[in-house]
N, C-alpha and C positions, 0 to 999 in steps of 0.2 A: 504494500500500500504506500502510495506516496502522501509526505504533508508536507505544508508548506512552513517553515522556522521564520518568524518575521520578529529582530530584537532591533531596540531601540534604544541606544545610548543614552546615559544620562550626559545632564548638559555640563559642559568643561570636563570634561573626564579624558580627554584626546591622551594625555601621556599614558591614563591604565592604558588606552589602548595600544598605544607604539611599545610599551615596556610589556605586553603580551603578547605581542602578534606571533613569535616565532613557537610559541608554546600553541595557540590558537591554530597557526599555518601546520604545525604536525598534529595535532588533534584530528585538524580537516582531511590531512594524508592518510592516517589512521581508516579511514571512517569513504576513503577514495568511491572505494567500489560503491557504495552507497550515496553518492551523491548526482543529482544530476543536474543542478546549476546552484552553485554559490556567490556571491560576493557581496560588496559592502552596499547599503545605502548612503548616496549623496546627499549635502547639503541642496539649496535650488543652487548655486553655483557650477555644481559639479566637482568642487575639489575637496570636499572635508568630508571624512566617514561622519553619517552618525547613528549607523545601525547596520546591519546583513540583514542577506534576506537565503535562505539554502530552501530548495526544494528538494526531499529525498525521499530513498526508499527504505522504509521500516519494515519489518513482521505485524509490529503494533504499536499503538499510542506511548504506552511505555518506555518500548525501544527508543521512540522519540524523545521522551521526555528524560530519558537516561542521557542520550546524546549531547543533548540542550543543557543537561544539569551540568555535565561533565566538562565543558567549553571551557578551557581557561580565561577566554573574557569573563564568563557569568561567574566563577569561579573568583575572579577578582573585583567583581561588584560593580561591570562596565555597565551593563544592562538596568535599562529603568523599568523597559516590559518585555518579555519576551511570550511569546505567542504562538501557540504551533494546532496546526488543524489539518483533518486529511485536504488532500485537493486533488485534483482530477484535469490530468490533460484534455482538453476537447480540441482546440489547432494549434499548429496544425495536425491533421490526423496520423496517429501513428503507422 
């Protein structure tokens, strides 16, 4: 089953995030086979993280929320919400 992971930065917290990413970046490697699109949400700029978004594939909710708990960001207190629900590809079709 796939869900969709949508976390939200807390505001000014930019250094948790650079002082985790590489712990964050192997977490994500870990977990490879299992993803099928990650990366960060933009400011409206387009240059400052202030949240991800990963769609991926679980077994179950759980599995998900073990993933999510496990993140070295959420781990270090980046996340103001994090969000995960199943989703469902519809286009294009597979």
């Amino acid at each position: 089953m796939h869900f969709a992971i949508v976390c939200l930065d807390k505001p000014d917290h930019g250094a948790v995030r650079t002082d985790n990413r590489p712990a964050h970046i192997e977490h994500l490697k870990a977990h490879e086979a299992n993803i099928l699109v990650a990366g960060p949400l933009l400011s409206d700029d387009g240059q400052s993280p202030v949240g991800s978004l990963l769609i991926m594939d679980f077994g179950n909710l759980e599995a998900a929320q073990k993933f999510a708990s496990d993140d070295p960001y959420n781990k270090a207190g980046l996340f103001k919400t994090v969000n995960i629900c199943p989703w469902r590809k519809v286009i294009p079709a597979a």
